[in-house]
C-alpha positions as CSV (number, residue, x, y, z in Angstrom):
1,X,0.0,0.0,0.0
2,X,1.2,3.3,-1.0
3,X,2.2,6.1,1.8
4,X,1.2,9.7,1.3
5,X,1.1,13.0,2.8
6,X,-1.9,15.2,2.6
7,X,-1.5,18.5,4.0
8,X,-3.3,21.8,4.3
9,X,-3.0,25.0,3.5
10,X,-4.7,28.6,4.5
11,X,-3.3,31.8,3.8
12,X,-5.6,35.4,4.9
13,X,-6.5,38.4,3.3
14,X,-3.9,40.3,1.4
15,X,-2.1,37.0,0.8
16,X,-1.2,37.1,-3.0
17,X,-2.9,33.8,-3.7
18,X,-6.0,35.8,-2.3
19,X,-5.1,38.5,-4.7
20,X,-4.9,36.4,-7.8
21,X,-8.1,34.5,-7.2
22,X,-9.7,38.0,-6.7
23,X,-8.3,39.7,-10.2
24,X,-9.4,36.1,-11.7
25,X,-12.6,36.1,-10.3
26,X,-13.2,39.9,-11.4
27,X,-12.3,38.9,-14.6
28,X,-14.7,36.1,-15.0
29,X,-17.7,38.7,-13.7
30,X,-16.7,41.0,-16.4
31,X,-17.2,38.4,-19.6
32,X,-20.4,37.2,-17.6
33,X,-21.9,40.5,-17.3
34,X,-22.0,41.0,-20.9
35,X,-22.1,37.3,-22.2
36,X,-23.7,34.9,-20.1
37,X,-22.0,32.0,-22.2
38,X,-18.5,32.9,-22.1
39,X,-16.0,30.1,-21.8
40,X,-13.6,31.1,-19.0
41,X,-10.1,29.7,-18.1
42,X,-8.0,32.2,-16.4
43,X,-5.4,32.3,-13.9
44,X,-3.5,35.2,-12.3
45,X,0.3,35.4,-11.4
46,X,1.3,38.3,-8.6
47,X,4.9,39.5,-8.1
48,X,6.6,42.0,-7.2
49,X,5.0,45.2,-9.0
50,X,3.8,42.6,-12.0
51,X,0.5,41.0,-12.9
52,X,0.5,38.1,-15.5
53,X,-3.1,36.8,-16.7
54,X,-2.8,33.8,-18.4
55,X,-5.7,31.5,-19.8
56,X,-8.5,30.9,-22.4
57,X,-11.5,33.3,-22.6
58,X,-14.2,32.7,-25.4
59,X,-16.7,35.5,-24.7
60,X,-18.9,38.3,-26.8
61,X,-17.7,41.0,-23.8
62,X,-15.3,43.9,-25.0
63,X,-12.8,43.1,-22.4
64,X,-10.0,45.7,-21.3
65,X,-8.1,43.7,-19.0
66,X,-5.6,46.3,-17.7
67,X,-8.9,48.6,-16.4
68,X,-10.6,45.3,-14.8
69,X,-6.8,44.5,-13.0
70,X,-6.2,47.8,-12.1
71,X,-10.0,48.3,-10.3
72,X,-9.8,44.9,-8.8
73,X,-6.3,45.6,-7.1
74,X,-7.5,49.1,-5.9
75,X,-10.6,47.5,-4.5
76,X,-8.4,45.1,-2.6
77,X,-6.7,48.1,-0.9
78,X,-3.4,48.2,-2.6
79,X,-3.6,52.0,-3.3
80,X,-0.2,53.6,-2.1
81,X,1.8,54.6,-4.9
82,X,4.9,54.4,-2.2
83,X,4.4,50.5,-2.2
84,X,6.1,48.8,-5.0
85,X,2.5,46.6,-5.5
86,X,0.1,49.4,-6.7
87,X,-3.2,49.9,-8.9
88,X,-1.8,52.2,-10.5
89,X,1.5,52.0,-11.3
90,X,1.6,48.3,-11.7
91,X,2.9,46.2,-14.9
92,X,0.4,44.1,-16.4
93,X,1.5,41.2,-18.8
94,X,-1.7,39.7,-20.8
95,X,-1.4,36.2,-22.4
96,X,-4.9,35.4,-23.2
97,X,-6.0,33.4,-26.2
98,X,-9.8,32.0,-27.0
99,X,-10.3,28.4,-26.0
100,X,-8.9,25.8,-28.2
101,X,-10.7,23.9,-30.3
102,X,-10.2,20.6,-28.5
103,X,-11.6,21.7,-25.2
104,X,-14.4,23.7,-27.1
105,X,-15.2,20.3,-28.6
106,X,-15.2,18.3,-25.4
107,X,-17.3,20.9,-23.7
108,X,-19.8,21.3,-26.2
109,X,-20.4,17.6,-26.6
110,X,-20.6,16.8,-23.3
111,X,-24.5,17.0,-21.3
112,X,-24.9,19.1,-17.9
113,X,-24.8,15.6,-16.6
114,X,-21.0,14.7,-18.0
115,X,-19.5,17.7,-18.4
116,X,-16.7,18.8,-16.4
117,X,-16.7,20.6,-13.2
118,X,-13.5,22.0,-13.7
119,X,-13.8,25.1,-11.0
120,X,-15.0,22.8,-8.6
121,X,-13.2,20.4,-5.4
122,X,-14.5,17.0,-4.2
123,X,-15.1,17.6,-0.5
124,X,-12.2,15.7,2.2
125,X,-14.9,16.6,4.6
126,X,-14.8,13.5,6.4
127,X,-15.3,14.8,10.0
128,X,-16.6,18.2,9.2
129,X,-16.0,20.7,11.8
130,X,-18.7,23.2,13.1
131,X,-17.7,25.3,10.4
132,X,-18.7,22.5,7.6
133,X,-15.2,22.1,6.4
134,X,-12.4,19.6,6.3
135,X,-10.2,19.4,10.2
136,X,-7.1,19.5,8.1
137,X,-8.5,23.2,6.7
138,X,-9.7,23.6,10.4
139,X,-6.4,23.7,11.5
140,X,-4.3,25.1,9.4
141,X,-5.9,28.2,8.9
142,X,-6.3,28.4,12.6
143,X,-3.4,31.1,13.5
144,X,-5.5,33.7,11.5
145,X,-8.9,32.9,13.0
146,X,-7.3,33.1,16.3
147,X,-5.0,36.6,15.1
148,X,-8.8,37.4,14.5
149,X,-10.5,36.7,17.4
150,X,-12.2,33.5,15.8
151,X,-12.7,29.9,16.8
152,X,-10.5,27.1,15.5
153,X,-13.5,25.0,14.8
């Protein structure tokens, strides 16, 4: 039988992962404002003063992705020009193409039944906590619950 380690991970707000699924995510609401059948692969890269978008977006939106970066990092707080990570004097690199025609074609055949839930996690909920999610997440995001005045359950 095979050994393994599975371990946790929780990070709080400001974290760059945080920040990343936030441009991401504000990226995605801006092609399903305006399209509600946009095809959306997109992943965000934080360092330094740099953003890098990466991904496949098929959508019918007029996207300008440097406005949509910009606004989503100044709504985050990261305002002070002082700071080398800043809405408005950050760089922003852009490598997005439409979705290839192979995953187009495995979407698009594929029934609400069979398709793939690609944005979505099985649960490892196997003794949920009070707060409904896996011990191991429990625990390791802990320190900032507790840096928060929260529970660790």
């Amino acid at each position: 039988m095979a050994r393994f380690i599975f371990t946790s991970e929780s990070v709080s707000e400001g974290h760059p992962d945080k920040v990343c699924d936030y441009i991401s995510d504000s990226i995605l609401d801006a092609c399903l404002e305006h399209d509600a059948s946009s095809r959306v692969a997109c992943e965000t890269l934080c360092k330094s003063d740099t953003v890098v978008i990466a991904g496949e977006i098929t959508t019918n939106a007029k996207l300008d992705y440097d406005r949509i970066v910009r606004q989503a990092v100044k709504e985050i707080g990261y305002t002070d020009q002082s700071e080398p990570f800043c809405d408005t004097t950050l760089k922003l690199i852009p490598i997005m193409t439409k979705q290839s025609s192979q995953i187009s074609q495995g979407v698009t055949a594929t029934t609400p039944a069979t398709s793939p839930r690609l944005s979505s996690r099985p649960s490892t909920a196997l003794k949920p906590t009070r707060r409904r999610s896996p011990s191991t997440f429990a625990r390791s995001s802990a320190p900032a619950r507790l840096g928060s005045g929260g529970t660790t359950s």
